[in-house]
C-alpha positions as CSV (number, residue, x, y, z in Angstrom):
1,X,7.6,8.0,-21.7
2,X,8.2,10.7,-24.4
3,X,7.9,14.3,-23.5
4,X,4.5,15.4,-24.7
5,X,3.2,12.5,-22.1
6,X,4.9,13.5,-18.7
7,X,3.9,16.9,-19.6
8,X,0.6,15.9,-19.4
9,X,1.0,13.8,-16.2
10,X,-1.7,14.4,-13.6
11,X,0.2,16.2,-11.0
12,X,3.0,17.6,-13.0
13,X,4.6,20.9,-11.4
14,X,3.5,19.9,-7.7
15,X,6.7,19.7,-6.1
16,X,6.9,17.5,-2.7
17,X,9.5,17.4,-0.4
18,X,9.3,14.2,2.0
19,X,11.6,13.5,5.2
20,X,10.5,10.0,5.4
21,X,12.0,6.2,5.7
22,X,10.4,3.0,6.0
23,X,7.3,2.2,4.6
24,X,4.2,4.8,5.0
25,X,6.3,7.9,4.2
26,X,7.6,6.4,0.9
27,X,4.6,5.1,0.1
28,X,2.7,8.6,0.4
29,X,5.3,10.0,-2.0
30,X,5.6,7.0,-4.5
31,X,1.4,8.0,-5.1
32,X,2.3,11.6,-5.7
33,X,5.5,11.0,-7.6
34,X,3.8,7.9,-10.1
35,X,1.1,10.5,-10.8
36,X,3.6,12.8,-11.9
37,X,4.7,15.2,-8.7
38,X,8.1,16.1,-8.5
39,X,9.3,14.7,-5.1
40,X,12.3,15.0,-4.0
41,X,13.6,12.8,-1.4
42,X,15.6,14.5,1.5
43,X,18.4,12.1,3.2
44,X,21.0,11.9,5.8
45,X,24.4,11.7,4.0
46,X,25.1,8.4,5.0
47,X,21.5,7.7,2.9
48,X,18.1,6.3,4.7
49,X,18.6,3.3,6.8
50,X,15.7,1.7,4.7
51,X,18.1,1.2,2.2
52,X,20.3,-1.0,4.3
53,X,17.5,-3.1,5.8
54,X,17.5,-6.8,5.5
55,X,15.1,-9.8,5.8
56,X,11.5,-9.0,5.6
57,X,12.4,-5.3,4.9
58,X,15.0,-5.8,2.1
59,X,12.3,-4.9,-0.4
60,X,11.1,-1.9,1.3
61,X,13.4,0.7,-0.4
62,X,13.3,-0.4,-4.4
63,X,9.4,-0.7,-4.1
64,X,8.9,2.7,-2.5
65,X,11.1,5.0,-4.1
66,X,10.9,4.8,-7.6
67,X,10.1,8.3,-9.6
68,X,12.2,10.4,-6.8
69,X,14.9,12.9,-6.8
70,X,17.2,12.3,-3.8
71,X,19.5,14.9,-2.1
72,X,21.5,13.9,0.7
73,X,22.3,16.6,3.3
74,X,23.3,17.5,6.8
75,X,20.5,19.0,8.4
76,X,22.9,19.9,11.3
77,X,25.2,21.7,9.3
78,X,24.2,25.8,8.5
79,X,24.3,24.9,4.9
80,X,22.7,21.5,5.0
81,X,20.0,23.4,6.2
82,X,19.9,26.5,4.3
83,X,19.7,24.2,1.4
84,X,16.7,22.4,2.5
85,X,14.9,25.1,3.1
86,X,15.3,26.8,-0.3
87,X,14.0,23.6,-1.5
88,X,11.1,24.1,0.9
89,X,10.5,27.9,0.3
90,X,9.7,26.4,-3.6
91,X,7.5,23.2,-2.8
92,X,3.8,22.9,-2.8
93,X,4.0,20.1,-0.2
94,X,6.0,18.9,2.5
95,X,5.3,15.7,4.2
96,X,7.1,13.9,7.2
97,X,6.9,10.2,8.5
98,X,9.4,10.5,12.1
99,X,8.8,10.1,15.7
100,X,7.0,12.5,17.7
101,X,8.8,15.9,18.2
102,X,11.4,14.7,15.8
103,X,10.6,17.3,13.0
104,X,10.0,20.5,15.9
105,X,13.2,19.4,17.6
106,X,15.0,20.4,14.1
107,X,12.9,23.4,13.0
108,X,11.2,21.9,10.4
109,X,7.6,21.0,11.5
110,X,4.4,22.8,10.2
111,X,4.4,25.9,12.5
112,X,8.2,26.7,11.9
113,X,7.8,26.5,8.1
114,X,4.7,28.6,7.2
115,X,6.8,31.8,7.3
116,X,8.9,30.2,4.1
117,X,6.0,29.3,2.2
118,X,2.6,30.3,3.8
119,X,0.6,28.8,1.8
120,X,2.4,25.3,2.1
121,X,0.3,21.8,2.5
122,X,2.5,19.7,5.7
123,X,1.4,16.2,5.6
124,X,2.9,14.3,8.8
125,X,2.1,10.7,9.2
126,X,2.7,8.9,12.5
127,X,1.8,6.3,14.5
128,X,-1.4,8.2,16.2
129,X,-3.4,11.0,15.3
130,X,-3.3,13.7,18.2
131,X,-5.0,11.4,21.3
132,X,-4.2,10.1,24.4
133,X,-1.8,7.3,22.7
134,X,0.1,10.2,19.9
135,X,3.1,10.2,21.6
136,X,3.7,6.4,21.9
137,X,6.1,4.5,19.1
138,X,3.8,2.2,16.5
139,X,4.9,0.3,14.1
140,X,2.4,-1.8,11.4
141,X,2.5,-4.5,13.2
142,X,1.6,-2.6,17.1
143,X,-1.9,-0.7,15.4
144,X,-2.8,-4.1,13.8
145,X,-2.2,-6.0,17.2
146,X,-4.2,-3.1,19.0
147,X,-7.0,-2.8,17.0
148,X,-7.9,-6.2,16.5
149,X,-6.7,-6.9,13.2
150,X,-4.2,-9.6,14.0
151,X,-6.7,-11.2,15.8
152,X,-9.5,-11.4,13.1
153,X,-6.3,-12.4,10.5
154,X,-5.0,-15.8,12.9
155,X,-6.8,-18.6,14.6
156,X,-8.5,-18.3,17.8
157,X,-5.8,-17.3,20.8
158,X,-3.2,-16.8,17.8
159,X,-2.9,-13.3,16.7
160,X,-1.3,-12.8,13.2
161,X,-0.4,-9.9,11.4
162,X,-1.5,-9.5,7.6
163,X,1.4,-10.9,5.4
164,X,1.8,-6.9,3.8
165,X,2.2,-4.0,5.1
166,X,-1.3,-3.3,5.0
167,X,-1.5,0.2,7.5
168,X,1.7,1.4,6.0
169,X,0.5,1.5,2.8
170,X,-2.6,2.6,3.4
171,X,-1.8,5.2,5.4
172,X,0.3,6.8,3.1
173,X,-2.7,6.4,0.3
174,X,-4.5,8.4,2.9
175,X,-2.2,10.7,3.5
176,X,-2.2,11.2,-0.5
177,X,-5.5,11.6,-0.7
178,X,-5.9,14.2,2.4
179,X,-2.5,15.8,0.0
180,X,-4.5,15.6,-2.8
181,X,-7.9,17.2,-1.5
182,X,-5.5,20.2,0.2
183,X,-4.3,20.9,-3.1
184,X,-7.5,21.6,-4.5
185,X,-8.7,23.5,-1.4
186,X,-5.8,25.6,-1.6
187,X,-6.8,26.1,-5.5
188,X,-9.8,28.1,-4.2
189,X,-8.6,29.7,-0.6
190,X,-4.8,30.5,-1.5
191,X,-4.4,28.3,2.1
192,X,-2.3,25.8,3.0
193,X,-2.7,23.3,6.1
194,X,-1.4,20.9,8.0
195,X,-2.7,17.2,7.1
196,X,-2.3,14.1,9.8
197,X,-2.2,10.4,9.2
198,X,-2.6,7.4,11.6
199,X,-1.4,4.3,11.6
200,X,-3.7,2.9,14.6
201,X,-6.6,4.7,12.5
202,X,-5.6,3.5,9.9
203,X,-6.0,0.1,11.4
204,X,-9.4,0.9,13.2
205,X,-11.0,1.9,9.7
206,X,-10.1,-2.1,8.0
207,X,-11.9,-3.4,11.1
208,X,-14.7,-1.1,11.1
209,X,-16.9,-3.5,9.4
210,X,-16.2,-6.4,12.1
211,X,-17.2,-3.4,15.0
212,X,-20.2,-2.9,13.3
213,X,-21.3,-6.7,12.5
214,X,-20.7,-7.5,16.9
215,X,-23.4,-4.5,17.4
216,X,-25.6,-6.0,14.5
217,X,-25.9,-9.8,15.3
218,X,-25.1,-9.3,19.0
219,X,-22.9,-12.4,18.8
220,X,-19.2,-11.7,19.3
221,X,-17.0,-11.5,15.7
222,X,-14.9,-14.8,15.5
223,X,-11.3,-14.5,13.7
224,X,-11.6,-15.4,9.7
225,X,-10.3,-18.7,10.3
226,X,-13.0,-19.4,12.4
227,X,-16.1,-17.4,11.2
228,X,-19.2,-18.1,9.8
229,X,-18.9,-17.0,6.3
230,X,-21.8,-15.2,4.9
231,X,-21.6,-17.5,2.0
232,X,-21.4,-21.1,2.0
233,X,-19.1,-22.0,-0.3
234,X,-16.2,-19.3,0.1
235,X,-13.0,-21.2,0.8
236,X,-9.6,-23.2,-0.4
237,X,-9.7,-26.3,-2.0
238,X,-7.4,-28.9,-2.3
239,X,-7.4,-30.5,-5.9
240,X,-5.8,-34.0,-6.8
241,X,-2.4,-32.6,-7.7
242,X,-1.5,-31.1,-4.2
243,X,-2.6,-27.8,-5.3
244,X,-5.0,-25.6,-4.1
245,X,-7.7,-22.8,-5.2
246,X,-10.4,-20.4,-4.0
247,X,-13.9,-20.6,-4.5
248,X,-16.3,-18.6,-3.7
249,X,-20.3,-18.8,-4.9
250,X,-21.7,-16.0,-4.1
251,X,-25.1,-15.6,-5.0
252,X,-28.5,-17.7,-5.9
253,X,-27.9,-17.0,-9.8
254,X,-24.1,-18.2,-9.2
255,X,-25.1,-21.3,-7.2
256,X,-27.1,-22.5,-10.1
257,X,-24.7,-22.0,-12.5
258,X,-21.6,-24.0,-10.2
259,X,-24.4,-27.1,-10.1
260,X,-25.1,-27.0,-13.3
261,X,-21.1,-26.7,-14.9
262,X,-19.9,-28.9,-11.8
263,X,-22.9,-31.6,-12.6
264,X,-24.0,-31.3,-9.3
265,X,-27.7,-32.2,-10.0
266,X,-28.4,-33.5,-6.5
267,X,-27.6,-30.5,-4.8
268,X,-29.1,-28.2,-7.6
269,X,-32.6,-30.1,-6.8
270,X,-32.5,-29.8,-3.5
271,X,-35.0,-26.8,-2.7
272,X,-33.7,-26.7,1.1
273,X,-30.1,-25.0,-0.7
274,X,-32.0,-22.8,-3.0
275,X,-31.6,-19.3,-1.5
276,X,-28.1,-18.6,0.4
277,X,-29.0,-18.1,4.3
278,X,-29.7,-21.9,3.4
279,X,-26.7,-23.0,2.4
280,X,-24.6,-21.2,5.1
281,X,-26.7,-22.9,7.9
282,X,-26.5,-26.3,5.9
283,X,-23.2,-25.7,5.2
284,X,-21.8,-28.7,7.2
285,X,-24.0,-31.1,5.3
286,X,-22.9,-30.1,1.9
287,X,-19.0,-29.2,1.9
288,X,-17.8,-32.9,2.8
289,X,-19.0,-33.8,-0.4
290,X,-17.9,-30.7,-2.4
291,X,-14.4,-31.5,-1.3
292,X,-14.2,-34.6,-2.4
293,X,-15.3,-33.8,-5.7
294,X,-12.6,-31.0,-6.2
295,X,-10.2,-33.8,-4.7
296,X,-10.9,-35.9,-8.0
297,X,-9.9,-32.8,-10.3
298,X,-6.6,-31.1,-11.0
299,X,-6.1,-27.6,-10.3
300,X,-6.4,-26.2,-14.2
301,X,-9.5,-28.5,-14.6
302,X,-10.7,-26.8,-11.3
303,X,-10.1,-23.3,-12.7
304,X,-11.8,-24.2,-15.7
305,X,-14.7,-25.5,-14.9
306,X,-14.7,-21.8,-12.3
307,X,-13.8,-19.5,-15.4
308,X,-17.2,-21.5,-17.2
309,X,-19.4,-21.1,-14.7
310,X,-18.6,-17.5,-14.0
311,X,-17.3,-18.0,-10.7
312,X,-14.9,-16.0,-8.4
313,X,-11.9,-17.7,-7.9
314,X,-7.6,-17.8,-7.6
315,X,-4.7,-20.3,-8.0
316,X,-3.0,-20.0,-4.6
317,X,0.0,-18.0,-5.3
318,X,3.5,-17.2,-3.5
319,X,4.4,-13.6,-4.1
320,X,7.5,-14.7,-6.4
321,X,5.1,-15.8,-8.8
322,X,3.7,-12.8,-9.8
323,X,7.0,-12.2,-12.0
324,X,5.5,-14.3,-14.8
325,X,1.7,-13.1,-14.0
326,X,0.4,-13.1,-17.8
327,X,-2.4,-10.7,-16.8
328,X,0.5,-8.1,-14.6
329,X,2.6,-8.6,-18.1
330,X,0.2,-8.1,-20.5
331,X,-1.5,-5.0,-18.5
332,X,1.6,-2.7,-17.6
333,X,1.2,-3.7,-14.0
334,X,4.6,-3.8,-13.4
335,X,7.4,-1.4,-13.7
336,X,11.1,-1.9,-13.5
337,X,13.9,-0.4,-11.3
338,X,17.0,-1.4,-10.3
339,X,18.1,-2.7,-6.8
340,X,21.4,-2.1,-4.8
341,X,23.6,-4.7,-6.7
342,X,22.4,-2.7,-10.4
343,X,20.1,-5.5,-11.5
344,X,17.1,-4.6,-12.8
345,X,14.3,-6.1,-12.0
346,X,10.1,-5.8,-12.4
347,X,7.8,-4.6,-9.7
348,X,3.9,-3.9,-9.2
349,X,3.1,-0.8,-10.8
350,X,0.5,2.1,-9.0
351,X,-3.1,0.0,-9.3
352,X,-4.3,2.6,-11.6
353,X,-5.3,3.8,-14.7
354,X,-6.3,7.1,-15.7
355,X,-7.5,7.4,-19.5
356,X,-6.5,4.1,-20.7
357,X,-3.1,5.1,-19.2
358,X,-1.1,3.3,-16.5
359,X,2.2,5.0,-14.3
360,X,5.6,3.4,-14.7
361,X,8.9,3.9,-13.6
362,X,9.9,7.6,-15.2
363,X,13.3,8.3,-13.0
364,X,15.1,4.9,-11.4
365,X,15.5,4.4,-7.6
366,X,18.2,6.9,-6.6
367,X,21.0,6.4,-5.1
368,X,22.4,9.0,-2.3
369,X,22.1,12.6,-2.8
370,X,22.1,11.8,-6.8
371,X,20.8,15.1,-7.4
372,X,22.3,17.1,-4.8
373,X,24.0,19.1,-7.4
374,X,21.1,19.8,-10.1
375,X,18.7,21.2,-7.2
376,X,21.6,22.8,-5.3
377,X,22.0,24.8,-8.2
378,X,18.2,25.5,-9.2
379,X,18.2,26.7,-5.7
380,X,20.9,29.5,-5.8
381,X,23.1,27.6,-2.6
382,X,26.2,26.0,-2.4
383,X,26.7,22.6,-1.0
384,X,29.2,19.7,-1.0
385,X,28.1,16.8,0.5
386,X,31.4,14.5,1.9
387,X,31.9,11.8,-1.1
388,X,33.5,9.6,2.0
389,X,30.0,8.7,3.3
390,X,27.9,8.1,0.5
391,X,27.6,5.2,-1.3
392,X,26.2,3.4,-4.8
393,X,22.4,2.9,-3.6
């Protein structure tokens, strides 16, 4: 990215300081730091446990942390924290994903800071928002199990959690947003403010529309494996090549259209399918017969035939797969950084564009406390960090 563009990035000369690990922290700051925010990651000197993490969480750190500044300090030493909060007394926004009380405890919640920078926006994301249950420990996968998430996502009697992590991510899209709309309030009262993010709420929110559909129909919501969809034909297929694709017709316009490409004359003609409420309640009758058709095709004639008539519908895809994604290559939506062993490799980039433009990778993942030094000296302090307990990434 030359000069003249990061200049003109949307949030350049917001600087955010974030005390976060995980997922939902990091993800708050990867919004604000893509769209051009300075943020500068603050880290133990031993470096964020997420970096460390393994198995289902071995991707967390290289697809959160891209565009950051990290310096890695020790918040229990006088000068750990005397540098931390010169870095603070010169930020727009500080935002905080730890346990309850964790950030008070160490003299760096909302209340303690506002007398270094009084007009500072505080973002802290936790498990709860303030409540009977915000002291309690959540993680992605307690908020979707308590708000009735897993059991919409898994078969009857078998909760399962969303194969992302969906609240994480959102809630730190929220938290940006709440960040975000701050910012401008500030522009016109000079105030800052404190900002709150919930996982569990989070969670409540994706479900909302299930809530409401129980009060509507009066009938109790069955999980998405077992639901009545309010189309008829909105499912996987199976074609003749042991592959599989979506489909979904979603309209009267669309339905004539999938007859009429798919040859499906009988079922066009039949005025009892015409209009959609139709086809969901004869939906039993029909389907047995659609899926033996698909059976007889392969998956790319499948697809075809879909992209002809118009129709919504995806190749079933393993995440790994999304490396050679034509449409991801072809349209900047992916960015590359380099993981723990120096490789460098390609991720999804922010699911934006703004003016034709979309957000890459501008600084590389950092390793620990790589710029302890450059914002030790913008910030007029002295600190040595021990070399003995850092390491590469």
């Amino acid at each position: 990215m030359s000069n003249e563009q990061q200049a003109s990035l949307p949030l350049q000369g917001i600087r955010v300081i974030e005390f976060v690990h995980m997922v939902m922290g990091p993800t708050c700051g990867l919004v604000l730091a893509d769209l051009g925010a300075e943020v500068i990651k603050v880290e133990p000197e031993t470096g964020d446990n997420t970096r460390r993490l393994m198995g289902s969480g071995a991707g967390y750190w290289v697809t959160y942390n891209r565009n950051k500044k990290s310096v890695a300090v020790d918040l229990k030493s006088e000068s750990g924290m005397a540098f931390v909060k010169e870095l603070i007394a010169s930020a727009d926004v500080v935002t905080e994903n730890f346990r309850h009380g964790a950030m008070e405890k160490i003299g760096l919640d909302y209340e303690s800071l506002k007398s270094i920078k009084p007009d500072l926006i505080y973002c802290s994301m936790k498990g709860f928002l303030p409540g009977p249950y915000e002291k309690r420990a959540a993680l992605d996968e307690v908020v979707q199990m308590m708000s009735g998430l897993a059991y919409m996502t898994g078969p009857e009697g078998r909760p399962l959690r969303a194969g992302a992590s969906v609240n994480d991510v959102m809630g730190g899209m929220f938290a940006a947003i709440g960040i975000l709309s701050a910012v401008i309030e500030r522009a016109r009262t000079g105030k800052g403010q404190l900002i709150r993010s919930g996982l569990y709420e989070n969670s409540a929110f994706l479900v909302g529309q299930h809530m409401a559909q129980e009060r509507i129909t009066g009938k109790p919501v069955a999980p998405m494996p077992n639901r009545v969809s309010a189309w008829a034909v909105y499912d996987v297929f199976s074609a003749k090549d042991d592959e599989q694709v979506f489909i979904g017709v979603v309209s009267d316009t669309q339905w004539k259209q999938f007859c009429d490409v798919f040859g499906l004359t009988e079922l066009a003609a039949d005025q009892s399918l015409a209009l959609n409420n139709q086809r969901v309640k004869a939906r039993d009758q029909f389907m047995p017969y659609l899926r033996a058709k698909f059976a007889a095709l392969s998956k790319s004639e499948l697809m075809a035939l879909c992209e002809e008539a118009g129709l919504p519908y995806a190749p079933i895809k393993k995440p790994v797969e999304l490396f050679e994604d034509e449409h991801l290559l072809k349209s900047q939506g992916l960015t590359a950084v380099s993981i723990q062993t120096g490789e460098r490799i390609s991720i999804p980039a922010l699911p934006l564009e703004m003016n034709g433009r979309r957000f890459g990778t501008r600084i590389d993942v950092p390793s620990i406390g790589s710029h302890n030094e450059e914002l030790a000296k913008e910030a007029g302090v002295t600190y040595e960090k021990n070399p003995e307990l850092s390491e590469a990434r």
